[in-house]
C-alpha positions as a Markdown table, in Angstrom:
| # | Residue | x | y | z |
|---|---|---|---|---|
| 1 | Unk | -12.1 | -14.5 | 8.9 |
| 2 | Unk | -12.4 | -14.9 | 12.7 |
| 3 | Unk | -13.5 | -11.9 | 14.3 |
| 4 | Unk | -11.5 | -11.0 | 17.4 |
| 5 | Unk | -13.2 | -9.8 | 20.6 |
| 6 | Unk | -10.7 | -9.3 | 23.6 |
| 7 | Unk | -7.8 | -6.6 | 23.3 |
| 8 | Unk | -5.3 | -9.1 | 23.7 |
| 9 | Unk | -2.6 | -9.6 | 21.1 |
| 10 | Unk | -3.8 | -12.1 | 18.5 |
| 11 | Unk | -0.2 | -13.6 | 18.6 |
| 12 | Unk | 2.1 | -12.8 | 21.4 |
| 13 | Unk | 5.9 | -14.8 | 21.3 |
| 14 | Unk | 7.9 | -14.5 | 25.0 |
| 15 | Unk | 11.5 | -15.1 | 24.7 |
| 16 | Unk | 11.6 | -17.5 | 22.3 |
| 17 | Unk | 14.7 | -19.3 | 21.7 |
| 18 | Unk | 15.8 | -22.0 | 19.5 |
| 19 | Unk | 18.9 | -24.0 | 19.3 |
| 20 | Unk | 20.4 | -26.9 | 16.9 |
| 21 | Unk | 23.0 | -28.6 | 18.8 |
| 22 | Unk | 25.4 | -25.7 | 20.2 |
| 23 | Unk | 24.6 | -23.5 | 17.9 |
| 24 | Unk | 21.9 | -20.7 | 19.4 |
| 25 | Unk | 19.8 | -19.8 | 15.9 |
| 26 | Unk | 17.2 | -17.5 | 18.1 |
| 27 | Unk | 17.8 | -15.9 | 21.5 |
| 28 | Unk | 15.2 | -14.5 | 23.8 |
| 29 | Unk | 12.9 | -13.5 | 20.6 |
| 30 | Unk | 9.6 | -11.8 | 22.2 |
| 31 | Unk | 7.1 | -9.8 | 19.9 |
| 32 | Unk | 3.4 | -9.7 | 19.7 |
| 33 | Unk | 1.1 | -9.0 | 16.5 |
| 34 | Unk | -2.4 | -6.9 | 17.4 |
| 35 | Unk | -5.5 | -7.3 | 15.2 |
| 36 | Unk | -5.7 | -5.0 | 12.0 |
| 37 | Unk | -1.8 | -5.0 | 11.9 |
| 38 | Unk | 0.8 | -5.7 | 9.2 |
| 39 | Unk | 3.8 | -6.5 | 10.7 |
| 40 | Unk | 6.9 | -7.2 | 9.0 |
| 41 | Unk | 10.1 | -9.7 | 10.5 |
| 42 | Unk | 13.3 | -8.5 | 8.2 |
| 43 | Unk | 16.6 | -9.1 | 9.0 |
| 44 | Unk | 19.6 | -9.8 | 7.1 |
| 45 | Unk | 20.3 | -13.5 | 5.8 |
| 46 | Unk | 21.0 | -15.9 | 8.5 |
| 47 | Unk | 19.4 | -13.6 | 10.9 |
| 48 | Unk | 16.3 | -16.1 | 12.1 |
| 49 | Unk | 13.6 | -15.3 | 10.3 |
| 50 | Unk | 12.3 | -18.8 | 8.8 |
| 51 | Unk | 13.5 | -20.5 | 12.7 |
| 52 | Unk | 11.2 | -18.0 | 14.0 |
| 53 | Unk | 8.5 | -18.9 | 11.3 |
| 54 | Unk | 8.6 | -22.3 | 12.3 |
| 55 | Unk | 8.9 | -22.3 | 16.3 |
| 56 | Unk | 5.2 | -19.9 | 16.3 |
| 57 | Unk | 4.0 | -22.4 | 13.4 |
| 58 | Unk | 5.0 | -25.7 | 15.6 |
| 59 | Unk | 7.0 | -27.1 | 12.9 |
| 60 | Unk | 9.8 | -26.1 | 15.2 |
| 61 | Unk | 9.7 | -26.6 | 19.0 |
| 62 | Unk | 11.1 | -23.8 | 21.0 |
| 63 | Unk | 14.2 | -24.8 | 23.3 |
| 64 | Unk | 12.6 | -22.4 | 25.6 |
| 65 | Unk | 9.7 | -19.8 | 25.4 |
| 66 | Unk | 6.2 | -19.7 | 25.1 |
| 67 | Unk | 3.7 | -19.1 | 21.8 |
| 68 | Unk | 0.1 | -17.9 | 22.6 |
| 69 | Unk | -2.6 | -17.1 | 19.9 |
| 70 | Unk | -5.7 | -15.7 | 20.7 |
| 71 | Unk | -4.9 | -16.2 | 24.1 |
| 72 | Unk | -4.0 | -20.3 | 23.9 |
| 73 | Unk | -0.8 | -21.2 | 24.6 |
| 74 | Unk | 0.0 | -23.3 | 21.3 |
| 75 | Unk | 3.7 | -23.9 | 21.9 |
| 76 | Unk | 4.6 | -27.6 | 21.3 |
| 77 | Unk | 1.2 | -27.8 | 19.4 |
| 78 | Unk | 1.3 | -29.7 | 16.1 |
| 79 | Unk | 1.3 | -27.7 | 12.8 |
| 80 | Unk | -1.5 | -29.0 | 11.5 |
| 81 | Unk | -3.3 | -28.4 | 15.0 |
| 82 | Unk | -2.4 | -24.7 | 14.8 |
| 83 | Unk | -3.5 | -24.0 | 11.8 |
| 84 | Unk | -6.9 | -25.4 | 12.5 |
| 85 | Unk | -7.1 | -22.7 | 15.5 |
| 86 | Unk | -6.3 | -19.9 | 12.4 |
| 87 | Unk | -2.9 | -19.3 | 11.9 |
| 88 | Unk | -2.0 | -20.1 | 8.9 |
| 89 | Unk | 1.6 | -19.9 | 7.1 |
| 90 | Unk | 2.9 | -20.1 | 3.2 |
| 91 | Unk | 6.2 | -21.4 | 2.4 |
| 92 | Unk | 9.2 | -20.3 | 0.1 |
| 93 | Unk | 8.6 | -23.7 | -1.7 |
| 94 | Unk | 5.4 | -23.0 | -3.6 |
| 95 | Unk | 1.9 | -24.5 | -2.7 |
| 96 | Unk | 0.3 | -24.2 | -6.4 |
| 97 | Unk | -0.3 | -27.3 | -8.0 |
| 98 | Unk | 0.6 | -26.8 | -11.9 |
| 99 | Unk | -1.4 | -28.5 | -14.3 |
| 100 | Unk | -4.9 | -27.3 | -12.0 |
| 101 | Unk | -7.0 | -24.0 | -12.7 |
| 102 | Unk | -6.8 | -21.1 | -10.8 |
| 103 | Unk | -9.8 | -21.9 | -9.6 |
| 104 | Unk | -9.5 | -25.6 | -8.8 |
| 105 | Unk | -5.8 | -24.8 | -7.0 |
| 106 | Unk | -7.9 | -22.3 | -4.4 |
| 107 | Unk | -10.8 | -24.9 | -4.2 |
| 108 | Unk | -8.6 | -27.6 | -2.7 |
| 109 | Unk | -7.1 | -25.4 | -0.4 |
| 110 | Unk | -10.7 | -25.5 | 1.2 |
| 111 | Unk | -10.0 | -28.8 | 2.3 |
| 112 | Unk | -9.1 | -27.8 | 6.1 |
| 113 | Unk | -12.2 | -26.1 | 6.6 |
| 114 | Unk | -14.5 | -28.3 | 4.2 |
| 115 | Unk | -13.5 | -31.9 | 4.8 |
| 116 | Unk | -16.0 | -34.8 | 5.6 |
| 117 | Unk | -16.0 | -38.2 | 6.8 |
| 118 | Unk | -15.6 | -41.0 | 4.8 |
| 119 | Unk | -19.3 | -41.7 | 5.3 |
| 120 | Unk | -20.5 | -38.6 | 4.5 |
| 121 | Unk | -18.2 | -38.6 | 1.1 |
| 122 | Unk | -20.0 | -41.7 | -0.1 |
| 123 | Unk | -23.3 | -40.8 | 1.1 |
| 124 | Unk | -23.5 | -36.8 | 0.6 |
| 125 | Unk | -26.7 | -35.6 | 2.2 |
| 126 | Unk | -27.9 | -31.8 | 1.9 |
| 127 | Unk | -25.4 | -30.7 | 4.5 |
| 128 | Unk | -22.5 | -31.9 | 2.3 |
| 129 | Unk | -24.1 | -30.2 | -1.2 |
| 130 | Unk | -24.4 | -27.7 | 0.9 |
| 131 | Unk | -20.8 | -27.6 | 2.3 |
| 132 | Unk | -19.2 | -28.4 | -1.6 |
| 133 | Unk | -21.5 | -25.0 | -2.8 |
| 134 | Unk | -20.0 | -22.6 | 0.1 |
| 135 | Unk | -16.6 | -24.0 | -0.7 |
| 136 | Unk | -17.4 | -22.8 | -4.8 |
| 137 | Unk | -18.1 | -19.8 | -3.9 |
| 138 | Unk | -16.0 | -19.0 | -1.1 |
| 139 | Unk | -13.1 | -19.8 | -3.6 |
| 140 | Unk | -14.7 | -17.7 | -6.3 |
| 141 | Unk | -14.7 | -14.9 | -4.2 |
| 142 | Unk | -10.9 | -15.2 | -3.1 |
| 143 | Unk | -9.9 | -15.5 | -6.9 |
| 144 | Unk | -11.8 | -12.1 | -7.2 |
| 145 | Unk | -10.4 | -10.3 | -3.8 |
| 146 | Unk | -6.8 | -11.4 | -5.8 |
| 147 | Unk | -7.5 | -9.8 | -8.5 |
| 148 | Unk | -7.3 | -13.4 | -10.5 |
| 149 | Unk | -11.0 | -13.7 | -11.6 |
| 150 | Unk | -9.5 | -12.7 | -15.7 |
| 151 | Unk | -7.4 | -16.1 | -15.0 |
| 152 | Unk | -9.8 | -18.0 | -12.9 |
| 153 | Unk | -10.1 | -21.2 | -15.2 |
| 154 | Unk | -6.6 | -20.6 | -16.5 |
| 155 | Unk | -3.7 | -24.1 | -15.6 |
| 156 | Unk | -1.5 | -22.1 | -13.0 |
| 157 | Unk | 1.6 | -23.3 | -15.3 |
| 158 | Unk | 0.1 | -20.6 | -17.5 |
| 159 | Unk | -0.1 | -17.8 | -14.7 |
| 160 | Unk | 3.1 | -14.9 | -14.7 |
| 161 | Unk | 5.1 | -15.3 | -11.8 |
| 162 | Unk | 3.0 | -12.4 | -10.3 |
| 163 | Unk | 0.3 | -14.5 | -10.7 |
| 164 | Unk | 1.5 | -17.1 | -9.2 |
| 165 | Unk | 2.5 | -15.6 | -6.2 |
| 166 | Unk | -1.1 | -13.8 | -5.5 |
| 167 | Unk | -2.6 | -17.1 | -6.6 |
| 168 | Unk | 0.0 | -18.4 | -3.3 |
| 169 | Unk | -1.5 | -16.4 | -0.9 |
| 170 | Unk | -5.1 | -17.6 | -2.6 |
| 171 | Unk | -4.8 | -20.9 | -1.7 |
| 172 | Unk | -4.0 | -20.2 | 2.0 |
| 173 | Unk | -6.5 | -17.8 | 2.4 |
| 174 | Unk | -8.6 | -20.6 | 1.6 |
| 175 | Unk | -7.9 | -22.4 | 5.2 |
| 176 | Unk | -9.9 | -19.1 | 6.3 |
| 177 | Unk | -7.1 | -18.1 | 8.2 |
| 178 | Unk | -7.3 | -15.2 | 11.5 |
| 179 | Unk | -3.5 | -14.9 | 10.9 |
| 180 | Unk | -1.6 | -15.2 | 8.0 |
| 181 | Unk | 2.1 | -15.2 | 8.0 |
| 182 | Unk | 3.6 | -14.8 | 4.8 |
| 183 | Unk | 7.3 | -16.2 | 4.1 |
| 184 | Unk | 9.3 | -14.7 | 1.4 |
| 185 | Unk | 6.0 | -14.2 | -1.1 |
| 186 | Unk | 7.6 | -11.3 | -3.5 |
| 187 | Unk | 10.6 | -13.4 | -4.6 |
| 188 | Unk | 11.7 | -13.6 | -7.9 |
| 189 | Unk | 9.3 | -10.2 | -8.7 |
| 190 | Unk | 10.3 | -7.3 | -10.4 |
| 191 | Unk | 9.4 | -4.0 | -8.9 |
| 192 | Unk | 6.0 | -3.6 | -11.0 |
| 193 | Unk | 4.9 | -7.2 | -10.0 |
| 194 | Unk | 5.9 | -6.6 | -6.1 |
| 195 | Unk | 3.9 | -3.2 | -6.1 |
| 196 | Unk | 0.7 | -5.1 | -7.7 |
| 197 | Unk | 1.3 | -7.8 | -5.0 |
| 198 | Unk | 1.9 | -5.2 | -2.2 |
| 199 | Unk | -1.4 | -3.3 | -2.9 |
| 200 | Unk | -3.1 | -6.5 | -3.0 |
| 201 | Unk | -2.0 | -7.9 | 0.5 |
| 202 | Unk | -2.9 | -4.7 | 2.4 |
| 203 | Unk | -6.4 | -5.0 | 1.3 |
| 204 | Unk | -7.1 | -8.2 | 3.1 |
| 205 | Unk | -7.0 | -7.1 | 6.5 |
| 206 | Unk | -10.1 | -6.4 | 8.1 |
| 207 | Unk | -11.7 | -8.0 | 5.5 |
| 208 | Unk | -10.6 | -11.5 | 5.2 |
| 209 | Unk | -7.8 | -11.6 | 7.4 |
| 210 | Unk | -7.4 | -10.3 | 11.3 |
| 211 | Unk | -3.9 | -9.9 | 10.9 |
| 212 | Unk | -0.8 | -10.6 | 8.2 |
| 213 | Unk | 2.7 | -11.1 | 9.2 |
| 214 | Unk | 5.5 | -11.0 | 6.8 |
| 215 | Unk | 9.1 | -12.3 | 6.3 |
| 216 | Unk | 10.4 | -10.7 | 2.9 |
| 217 | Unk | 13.5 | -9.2 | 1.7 |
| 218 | Unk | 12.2 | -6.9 | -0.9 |
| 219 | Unk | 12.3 | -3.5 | 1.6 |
| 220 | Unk | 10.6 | -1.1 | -1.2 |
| 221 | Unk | 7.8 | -3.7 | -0.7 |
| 222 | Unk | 8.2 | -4.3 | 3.6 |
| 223 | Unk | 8.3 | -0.8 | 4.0 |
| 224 | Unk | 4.9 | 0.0 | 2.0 |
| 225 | Unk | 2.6 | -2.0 | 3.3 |
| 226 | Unk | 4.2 | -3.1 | 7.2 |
| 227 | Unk | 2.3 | -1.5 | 10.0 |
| 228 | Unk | 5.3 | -2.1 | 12.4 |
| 229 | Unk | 8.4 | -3.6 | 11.4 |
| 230 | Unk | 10.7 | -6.4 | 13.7 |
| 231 | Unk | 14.1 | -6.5 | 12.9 |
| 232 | Unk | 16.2 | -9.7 | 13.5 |
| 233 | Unk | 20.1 | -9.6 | 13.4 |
| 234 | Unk | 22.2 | -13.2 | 14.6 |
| 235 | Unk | 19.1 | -14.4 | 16.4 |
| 236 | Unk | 18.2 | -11.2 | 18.7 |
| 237 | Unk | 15.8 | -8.7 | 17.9 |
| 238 | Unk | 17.9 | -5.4 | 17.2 |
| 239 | Unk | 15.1 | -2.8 | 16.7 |
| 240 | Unk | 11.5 | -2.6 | 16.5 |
| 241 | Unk | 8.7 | 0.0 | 15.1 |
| 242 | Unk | 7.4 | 2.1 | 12.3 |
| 243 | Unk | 8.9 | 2.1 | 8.7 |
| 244 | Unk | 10.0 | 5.3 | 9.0 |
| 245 | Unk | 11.3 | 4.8 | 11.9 |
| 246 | Unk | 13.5 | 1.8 | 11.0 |
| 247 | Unk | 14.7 | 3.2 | 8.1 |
| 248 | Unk | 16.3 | 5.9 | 10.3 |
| 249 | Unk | 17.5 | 3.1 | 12.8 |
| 250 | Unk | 21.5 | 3.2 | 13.1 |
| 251 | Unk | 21.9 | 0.1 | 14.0 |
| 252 | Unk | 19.8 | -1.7 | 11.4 |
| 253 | Unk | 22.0 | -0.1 | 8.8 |
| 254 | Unk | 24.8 | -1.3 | 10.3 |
| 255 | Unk | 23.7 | -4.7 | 10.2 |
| 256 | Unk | 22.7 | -4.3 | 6.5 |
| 257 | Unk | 25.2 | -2.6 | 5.2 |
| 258 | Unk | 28.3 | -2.7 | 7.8 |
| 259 | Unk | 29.5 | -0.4 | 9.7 |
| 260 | Unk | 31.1 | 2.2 | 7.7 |
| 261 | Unk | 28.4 | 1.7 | 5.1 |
| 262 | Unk | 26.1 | 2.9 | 8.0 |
């Protein structure tokens, strides 16, 4: 984990807006993430929630707005380029790579913050040994803080879908993320599975993460473990704040459930 010094947001978004063609997917988005926080992005389908993902991610280049984390403007930056500064995102497609261990899968997800040159790969001094042993046991350790170290040398193709997902957000933690932004990790769980996974993900900030942000639509398991919640609706934001306060947030029922619903 990076530590964070200033009392500036760790991620701060200003108007973002994306758009494909003539169709506006995000208007004027603008939202900011502190350090220590959960935050959640909900919104019904369609609303902008993975366009969002990927404009503050730089897979996605905002038609207009600005993207600053930890204070550097990183809009327009490659992906790859922001994730070296620490912010780090999963996918809805999975990351696990089947026929590894548990162990193995998290160990190769070391690579970003690991990696040597060709030279060095050939011709492995002490610094590289040395390198290779904090990447074991820094991998070790996030099996553990998963609660995975009873499966650590299982295959993954073994692992319960519960396991699979905590063994997701494993191999991303392994990048040593300051950030890490979470999209859709609790599908396909049943309520037990998303309440193990829940409890799990609001352990690691503060101790190995600065910050998590999370796109998800399972609301038992937003509304547990989100600091502060964004809501989304058509590309705007419609309402921000506390669970509870959402929850009691006309408009967002009304954009769940329709209007007379609401």
């Amino acid at each position: 984990m990076t530590a964070t010094t200033d009392r500036q947001p760790l991620l701060r978004a200003d108007d973002l807006t994306m758009t494909f063609g003539g169709i506006t997917a995000v208007k004027d988005f603008s939202f900011h993430i502190e350090p220590g926080e959960i935050v959640g992005l909900i919104g019904p389908n369609g609303a902008g929630k993975t366009t969002c993902f990927n404009m503050l991610t730089g897979f996605y280049a905002p038609s207009n707005g600005r993207v600053r984390f930890k204070g550097q403007d990183i809009t327009n930056r490659k992906p790859h380029a922001i994730a070296r500064l620490g912010l780090v995102r999963s996918f809805q497609k999975t990351n696990v790579m089947k026929r590894l261990t548990v162990f193995e899968n998290v160990l190769t997800g070391h690579y970003m913050a690991s990696r040597q040159s060709l030279l060095a790969t050939f011709f492995p001094g002490e610094a590289v040994r040395r390198a290779e042993r904090e990447a074991r046991e820094s991998a070790a350790a996030i099996v553990e803080t998963m609660g995975l170290a009873q499966r650590m040398n299982a295959p993954a193709h073994l692992l319960s879908c519960g396991e699979l997902r905590l063994l997701e957000v494993a191999v991303a933690l392994a990048a040593k993320p300051s950030l890490l932004m979470l999209d859709e990790p609790a599908a396909g769980l049943n309520s037990h599975e998303a309440g193990t996974f829940g409890a799990v993900l609001k352990t690691l900030v503060g101790r190995s993460i600065d910050a998590l942000l999370i796109v998800e639509h399972n609301m038992d398991l937003v509304m547990s473990v989100s600091d502060r919640i964004v809501v989304l609706n058509f590309g705007r934001k419609l309402a921000e704040g506390r669970p509870a306060e959402i929850l009691e947030n006309r408009q967002v029922a009304e954009a769940y459930l329709g209007k007379a619903a609401a």
